[in-house]
C-alpha positions as CSV (number, residue, x, y, z in Angstrom):
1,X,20.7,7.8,16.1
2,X,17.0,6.9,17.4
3,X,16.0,3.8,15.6
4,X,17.6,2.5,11.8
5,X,18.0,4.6,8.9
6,X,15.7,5.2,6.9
7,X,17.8,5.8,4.0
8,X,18.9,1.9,3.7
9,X,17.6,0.2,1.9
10,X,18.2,-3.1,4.5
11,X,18.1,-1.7,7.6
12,X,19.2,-4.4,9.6
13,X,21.7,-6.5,8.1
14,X,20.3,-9.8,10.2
15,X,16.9,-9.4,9.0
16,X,18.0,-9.5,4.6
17,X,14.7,-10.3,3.6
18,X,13.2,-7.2,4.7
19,X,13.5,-4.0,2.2
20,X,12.8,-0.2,3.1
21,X,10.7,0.2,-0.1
22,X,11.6,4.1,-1.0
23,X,15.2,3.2,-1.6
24,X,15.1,0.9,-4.4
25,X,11.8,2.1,-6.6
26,X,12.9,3.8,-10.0
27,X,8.9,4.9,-11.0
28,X,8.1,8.5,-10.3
29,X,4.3,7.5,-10.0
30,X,4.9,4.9,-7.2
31,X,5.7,7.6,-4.0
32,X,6.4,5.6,-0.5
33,X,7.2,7.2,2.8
34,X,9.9,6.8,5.0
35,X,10.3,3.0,7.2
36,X,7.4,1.5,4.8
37,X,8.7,-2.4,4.0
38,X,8.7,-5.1,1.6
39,X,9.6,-8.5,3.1
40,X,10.5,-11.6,0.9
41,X,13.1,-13.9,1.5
42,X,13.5,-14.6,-2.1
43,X,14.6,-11.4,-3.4
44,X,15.9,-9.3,-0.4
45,X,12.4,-7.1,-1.5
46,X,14.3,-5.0,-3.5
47,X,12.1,-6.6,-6.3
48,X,9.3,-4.5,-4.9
49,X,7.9,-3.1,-8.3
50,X,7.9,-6.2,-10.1
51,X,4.7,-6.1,-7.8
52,X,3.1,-3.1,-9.4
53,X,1.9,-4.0,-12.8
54,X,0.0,-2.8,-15.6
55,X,1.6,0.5,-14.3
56,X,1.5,2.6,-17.7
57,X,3.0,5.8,-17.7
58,X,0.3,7.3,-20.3
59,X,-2.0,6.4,-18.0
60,X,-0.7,8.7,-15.6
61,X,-2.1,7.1,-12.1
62,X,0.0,6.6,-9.2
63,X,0.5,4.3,-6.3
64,X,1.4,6.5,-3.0
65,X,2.0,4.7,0.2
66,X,2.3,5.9,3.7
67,X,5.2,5.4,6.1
68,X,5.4,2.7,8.5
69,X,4.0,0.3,6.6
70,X,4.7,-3.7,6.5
71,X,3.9,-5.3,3.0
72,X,4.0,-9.0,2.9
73,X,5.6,-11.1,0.5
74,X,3.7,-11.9,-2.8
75,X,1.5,-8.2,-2.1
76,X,0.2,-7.3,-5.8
77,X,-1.1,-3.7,-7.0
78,X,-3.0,-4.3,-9.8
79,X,-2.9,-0.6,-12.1
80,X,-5.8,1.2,-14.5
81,X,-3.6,-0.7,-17.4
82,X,-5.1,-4.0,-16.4
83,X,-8.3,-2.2,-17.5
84,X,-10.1,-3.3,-20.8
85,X,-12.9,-1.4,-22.8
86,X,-16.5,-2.4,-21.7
87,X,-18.5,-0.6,-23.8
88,X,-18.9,-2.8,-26.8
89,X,-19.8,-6.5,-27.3
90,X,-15.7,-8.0,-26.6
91,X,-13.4,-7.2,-24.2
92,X,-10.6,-8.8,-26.1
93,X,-7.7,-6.0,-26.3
94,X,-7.5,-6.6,-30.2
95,X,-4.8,-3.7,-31.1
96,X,-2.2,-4.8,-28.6
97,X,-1.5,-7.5,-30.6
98,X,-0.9,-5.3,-34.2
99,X,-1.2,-6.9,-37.3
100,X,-3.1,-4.7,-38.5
101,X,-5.6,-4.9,-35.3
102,X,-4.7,-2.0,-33.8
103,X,-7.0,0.2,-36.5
104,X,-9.1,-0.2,-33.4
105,X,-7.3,1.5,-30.5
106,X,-9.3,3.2,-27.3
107,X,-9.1,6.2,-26.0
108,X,-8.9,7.0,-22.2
109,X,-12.7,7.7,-22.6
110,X,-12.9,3.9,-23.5
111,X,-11.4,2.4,-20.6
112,X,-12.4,2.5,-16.9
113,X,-10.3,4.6,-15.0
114,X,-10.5,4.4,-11.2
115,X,-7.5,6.9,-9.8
116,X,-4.9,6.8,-7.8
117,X,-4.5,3.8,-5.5
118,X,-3.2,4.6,-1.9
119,X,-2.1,3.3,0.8
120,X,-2.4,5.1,4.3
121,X,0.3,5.2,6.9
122,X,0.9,2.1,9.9
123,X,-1.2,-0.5,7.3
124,X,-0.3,-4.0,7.6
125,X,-1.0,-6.0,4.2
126,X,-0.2,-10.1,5.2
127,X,1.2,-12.2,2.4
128,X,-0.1,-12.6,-1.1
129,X,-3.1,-9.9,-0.8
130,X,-3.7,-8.5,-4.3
131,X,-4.7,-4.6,-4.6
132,X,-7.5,-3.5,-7.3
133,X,-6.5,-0.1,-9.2
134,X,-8.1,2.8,-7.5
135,X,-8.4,1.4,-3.6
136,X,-7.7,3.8,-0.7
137,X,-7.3,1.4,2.3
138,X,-6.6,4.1,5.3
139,X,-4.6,4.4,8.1
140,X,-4.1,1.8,10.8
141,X,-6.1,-0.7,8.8
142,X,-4.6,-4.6,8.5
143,X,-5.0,-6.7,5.3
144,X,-5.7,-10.6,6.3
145,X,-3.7,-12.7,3.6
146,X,-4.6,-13.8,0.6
147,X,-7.3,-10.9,-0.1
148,X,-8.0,-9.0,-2.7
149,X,-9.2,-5.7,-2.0
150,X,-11.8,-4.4,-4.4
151,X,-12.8,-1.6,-2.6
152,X,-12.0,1.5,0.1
153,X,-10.5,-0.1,3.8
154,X,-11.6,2.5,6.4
155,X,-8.9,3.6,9.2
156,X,-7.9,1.3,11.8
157,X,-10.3,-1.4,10.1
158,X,-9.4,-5.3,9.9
159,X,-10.2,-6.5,6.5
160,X,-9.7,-10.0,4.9
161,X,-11.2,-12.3,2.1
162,X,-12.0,-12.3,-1.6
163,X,-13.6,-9.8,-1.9
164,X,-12.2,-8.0,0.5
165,X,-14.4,-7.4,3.6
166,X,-14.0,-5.8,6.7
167,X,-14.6,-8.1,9.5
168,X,-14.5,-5.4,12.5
169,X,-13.0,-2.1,13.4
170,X,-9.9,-1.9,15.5
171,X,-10.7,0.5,18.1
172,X,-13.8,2.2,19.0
173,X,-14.5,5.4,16.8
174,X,-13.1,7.8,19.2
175,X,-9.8,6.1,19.8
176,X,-9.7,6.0,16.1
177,X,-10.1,9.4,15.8
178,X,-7.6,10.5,18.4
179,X,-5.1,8.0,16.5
180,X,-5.6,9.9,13.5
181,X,-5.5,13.0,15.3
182,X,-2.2,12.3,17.1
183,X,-0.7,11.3,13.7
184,X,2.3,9.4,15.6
185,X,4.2,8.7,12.1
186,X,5.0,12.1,11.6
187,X,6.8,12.5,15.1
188,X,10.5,13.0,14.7
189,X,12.5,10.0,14.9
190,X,14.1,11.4,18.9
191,X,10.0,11.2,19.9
192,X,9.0,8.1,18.4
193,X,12.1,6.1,20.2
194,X,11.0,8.1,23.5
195,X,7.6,6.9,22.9
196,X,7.9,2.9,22.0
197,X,7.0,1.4,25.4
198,X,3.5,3.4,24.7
199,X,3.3,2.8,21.0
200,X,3.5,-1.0,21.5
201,X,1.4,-1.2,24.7
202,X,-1.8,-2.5,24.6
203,X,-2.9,0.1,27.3
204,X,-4.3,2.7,24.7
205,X,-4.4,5.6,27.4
206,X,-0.5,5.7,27.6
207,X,0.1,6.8,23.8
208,X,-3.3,9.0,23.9
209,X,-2.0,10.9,27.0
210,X,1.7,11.7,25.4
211,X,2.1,14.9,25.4
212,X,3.5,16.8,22.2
């Protein structure tokens, strides 16, 4: 076999702390490709969507992350459900509490709704970075710790604070196009062993002149 399974949900039994995060979600709304991890010590990661919250199915929005990913310990995706009415003079959620307050109840049209959040494939997110409901942060891209990302993350962009900021690009646009061109994380898993000397190099040319 080239490389771990990516069916386990601890792919190397030295390394516990470290989860493959498809094999243990339960949500249908929370999709994650193959080899994407959750490391914390704590719980083995298998806790992973304790870290998803306000996630309401009647809400109906998902989170869908890419494959190759490595999600720090403490990460948080904050959901649409954390989202209160605006339009009036309170915030308060009154009618979660009953008692007669929920006469007053909104209606999707009453609450901000900001999509799908999603995660592209390769992302590094560092320890404790919190995730606003709706962000896209693309491909390539690396989370500094302790963000919180309140808006879009470009491709192959390095990002950190609070807010969230991004401090410089990786890679000059047209490496970062032929990256996303060359799409390596689809490769089968016989071409991306063949190809790990030139996926970890820092010599750029030797992955961008692999042929198919």
């Amino acid at each position: 076999m080239f490389g771990p399974n990516p069916d386990d949900i601890h792919p190397n039994e030295n390394i516990p702390s470290v989860c493959y995060i498809k094999n243990v979600i339960t949500r249908p709304t929370i999709q994650v490709g193959d080899y994407t991890y959750y490391d914390d010590a704590a719980t083995g990661g298998e806790d992973f969507e304790v870290h998803v919250t306000h996630h309401y199915d009647f809400i109906g929005d998902r989170l869908i992350i890419g494959k190759f990913c490595a999600i720090g310990k403490g990460v948080e995706f904050i959901m649409n459900g954390a989202n209160h009415p605006m339009k009036g003079p309170t915030t308060y959620p009154f009618y979660i509490f009953g008692h007669g307050w929920e006469k007053v109840i909104p209606g999707p049209q009453d609450l901000t709704f900001k999509g799908d959040t999603i995660v592209g494939n390769d992302v590094w997110m560092g320890q404790n970075v919190t995730v606003l409901p709706g962000v896209h942060i693309g491909d390539g891209a690396i989370i500094g710790a302790n963000s919180v990302v309140a808006s879009d993350v470009p491709p192959y962009a390095i990002a950190a604070g609070n807010p969230c900021r991004v401090i410089r690009p990786r890679f000059d646009p047209e490496v970062t196009r032929c990256l996303q061109e060359l799409r390596w994380w689809d490769w089968d898993p016989e071409r991306i062993f063949r190809n790990l000397e030139a996926l970890c190099s820092g010599d750029l040319t030797k992955l961008l002149c692999i042929a198919p």
